[in-house]
C-alpha positions in Angstrom: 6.7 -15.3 -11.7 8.3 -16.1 -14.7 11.7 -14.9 -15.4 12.1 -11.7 -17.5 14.7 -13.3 -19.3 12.9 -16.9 -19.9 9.7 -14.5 -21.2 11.9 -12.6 -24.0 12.9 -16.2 -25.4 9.7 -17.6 -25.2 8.2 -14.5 -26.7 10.5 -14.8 -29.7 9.5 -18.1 -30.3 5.9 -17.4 -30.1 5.7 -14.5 -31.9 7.6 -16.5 -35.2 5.2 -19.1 -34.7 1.5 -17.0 -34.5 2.3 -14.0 -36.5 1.0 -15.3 -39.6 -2.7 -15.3 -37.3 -2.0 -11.8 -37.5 -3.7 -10.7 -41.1 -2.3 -7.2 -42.4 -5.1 -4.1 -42.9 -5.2 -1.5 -44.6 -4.6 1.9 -43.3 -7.9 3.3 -43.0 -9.2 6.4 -45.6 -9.1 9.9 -44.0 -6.9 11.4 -41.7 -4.6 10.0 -40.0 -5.3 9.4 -36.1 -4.2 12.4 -33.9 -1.1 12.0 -32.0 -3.3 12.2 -28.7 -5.5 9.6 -29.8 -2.0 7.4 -30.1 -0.9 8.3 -27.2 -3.8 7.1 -25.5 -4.0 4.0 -27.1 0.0 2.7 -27.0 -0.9 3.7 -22.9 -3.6 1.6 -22.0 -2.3 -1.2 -24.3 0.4 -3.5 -25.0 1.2 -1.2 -27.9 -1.3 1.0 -30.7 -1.1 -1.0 -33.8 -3.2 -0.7 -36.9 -6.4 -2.6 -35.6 -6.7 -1.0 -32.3 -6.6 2.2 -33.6 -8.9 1.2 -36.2 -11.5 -0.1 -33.4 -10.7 2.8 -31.4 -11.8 5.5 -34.3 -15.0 3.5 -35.3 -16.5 3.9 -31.7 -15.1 6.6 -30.3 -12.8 7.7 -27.5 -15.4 7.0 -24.5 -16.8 3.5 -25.9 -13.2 2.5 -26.4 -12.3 3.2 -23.0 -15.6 2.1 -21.2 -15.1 -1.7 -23.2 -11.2 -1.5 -22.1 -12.8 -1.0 -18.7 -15.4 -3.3 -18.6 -14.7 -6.1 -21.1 -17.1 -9.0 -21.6 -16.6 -12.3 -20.4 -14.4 -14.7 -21.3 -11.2 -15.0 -24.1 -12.3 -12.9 -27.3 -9.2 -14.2 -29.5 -8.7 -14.7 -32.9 -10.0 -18.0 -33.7 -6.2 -19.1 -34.6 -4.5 -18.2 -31.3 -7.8 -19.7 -29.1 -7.1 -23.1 -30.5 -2.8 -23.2 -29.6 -4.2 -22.4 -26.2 -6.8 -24.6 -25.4 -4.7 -27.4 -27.2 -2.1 -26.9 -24.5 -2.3 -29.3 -21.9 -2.2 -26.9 -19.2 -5.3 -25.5 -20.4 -7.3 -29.1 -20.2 -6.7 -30.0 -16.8 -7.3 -28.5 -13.4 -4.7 -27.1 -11.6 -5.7 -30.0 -9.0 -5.4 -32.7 -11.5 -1.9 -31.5 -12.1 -0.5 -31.3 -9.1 -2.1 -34.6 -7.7 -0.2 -36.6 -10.8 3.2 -34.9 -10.4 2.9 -35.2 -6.8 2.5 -39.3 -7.2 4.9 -39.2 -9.7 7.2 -37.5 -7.2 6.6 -39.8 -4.6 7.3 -43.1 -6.6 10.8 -41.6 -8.3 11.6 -41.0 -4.5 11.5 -44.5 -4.0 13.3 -45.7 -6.8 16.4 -47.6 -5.1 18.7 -46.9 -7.5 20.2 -44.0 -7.1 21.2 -43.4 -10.8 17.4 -44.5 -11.9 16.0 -42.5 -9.3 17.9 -39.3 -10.6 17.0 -39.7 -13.8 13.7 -40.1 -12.8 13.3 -36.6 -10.9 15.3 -35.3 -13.8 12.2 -36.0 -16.1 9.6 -35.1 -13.2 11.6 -31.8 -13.6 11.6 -31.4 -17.1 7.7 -31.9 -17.1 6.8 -29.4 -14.5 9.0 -27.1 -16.8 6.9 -27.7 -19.8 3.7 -27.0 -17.9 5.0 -23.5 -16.6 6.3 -22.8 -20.1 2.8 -23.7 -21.6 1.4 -21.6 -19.0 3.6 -18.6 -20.2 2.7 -19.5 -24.1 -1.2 -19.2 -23.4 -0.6 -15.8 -21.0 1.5 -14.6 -24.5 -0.8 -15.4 -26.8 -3.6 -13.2 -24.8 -1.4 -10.5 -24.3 -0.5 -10.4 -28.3 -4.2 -11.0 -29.6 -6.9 -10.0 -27.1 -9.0 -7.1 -27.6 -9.0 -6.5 -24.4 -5.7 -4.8 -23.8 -6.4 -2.8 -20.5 -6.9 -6.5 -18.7 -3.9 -7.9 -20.3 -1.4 -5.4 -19.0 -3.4 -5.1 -15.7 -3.0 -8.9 -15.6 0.6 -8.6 -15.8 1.1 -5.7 -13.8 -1.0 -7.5 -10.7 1.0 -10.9 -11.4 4.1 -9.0 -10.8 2.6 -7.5 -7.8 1.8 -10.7 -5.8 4.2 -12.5 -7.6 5.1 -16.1 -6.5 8.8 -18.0 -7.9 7.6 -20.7 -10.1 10.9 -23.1 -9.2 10.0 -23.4 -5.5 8.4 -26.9 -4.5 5.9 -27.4 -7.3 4.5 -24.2 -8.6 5.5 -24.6 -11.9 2.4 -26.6 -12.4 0.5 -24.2 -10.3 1.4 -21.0 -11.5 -0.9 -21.0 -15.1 -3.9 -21.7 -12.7 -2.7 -19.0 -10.5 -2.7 -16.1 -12.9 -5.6 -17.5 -14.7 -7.8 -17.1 -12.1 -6.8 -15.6 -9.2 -5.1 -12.7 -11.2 -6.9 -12.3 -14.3 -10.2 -13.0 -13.0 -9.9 -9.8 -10.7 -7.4 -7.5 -12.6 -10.3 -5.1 -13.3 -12.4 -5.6 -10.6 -12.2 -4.8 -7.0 -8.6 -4.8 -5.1 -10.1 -6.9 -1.9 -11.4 -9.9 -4.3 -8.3 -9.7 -6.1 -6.6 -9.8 -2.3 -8.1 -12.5 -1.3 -8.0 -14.6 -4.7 -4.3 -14.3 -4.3 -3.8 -15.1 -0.5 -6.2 -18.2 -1.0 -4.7 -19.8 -4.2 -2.2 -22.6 -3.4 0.5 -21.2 -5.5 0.8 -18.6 -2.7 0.4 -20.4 0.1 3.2 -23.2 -0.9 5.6 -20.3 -2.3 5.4 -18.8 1.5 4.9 -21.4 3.4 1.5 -21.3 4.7 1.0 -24.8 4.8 3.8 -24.5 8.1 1.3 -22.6 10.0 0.7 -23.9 13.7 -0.7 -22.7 16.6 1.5 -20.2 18.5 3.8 -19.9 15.3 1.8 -18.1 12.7 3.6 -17.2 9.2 3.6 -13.7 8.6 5.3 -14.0 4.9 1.7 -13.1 3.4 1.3 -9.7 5.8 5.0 -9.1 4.4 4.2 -9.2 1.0 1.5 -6.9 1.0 2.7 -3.9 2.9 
């Protein structure tokens, strides 16, 4: 997962950088909404702000909550926050792509034969993972701050907290955007066993508990662990 503390910085960043997205409304004519109405609102999402409640009033309580429960398919962002994300590298290429070119580029700064070249060189191999698993955390942000669809959002982050993986061990920094991408939000409003399974499958899991050391007569029981 990503650090609590490496999210508040990274959220401060983004939130200087894509506010302006963010175009100010007008309050509405008529009453104000009821305090219940609030309440429900600031619960099943990230916060009530001006547009939510706005969307909220114009369909009612029961259409709001039946599109928080079943949203369509797919990103429904501002057009503005949409492109940051897919101009991010870590949203052009697989989670396969990424892995296979770090894990060459792992393997020839191993064999440098200079020690101090060969440090340097797993120094940037470091750096770059880093950057992935930060864009990864940008593009999760920028969802949580601008998607309609609140209810997945913080069911996103409340199941990626859940079946969490630590994004510093081996190389799951490059994994872990895939991983909560789709095995987490893919299933974070559907049914627990897919999202189960999603989880136990995805390779950020199975290198963050060593599945891939599993052998006859000496089966890993980190994932039955995790789960109870």
């Amino acid at each position: 997962m990503y650090p609590r503390r490496r999210m508040v910085a990274l959220f401060a960043g983004i939130v200087t950088t894509v506010l302006p997205l963010a175009t100010p409304r007008q309050a509405p004519a008529g009453a104000p909404p009821a305090p219940r109405d609030v309440a429900l609102v600031d619960t099943i999402t990230w916060g009530a702000n001006q547009s939510t409640i706005t969307a909220f009033r114009s369909v009612g309580q029961e259409r709001w909550l039946q599109s928080q429960l079943h949203p369509a398919q797919g990103d429904h962002l501002p057009k503005a926050a949409q492109q940051q994300i897919d101009a991010l590298a870590v949203s052009k290429r697989s989670a396969l792509e990424l892995a296979t070119d770090f894990d060459s580029v792992a393997r020839v700064a191993s064999e440098i034969a200079d020690p101090d070249q060969r440090a340097a060189a797993q120094n940037i191999l470091q750096n770059d993972m880093t950057d992935i698993a930060k864009q990864a955390a940008t593009a999760s942000i920028l969802r949580a701050l601008y998607s309609p669809d609140q209810l997945q959002e913080r069911m996103t982050w409340f199941w990626f907290n859940h079946f969490n993986v630590h994004q510093y061990k081996a190389n799951l920094r490059v994994l872990v955007g895939d991983y909560e991408r789709n095995a987490i939000r893919k299933h974070a409003l559907g049914h627990f066993r897919d999202l189960l399974m999603a989880t136990l499958r995805h390779p950020a899991m199975l290198r963050y508990l060593d599945n891939a050391d599993n052998a006859v007569g000496h089966i890993n029981e980190n994932y039955a662990c995790e789960i109870m």
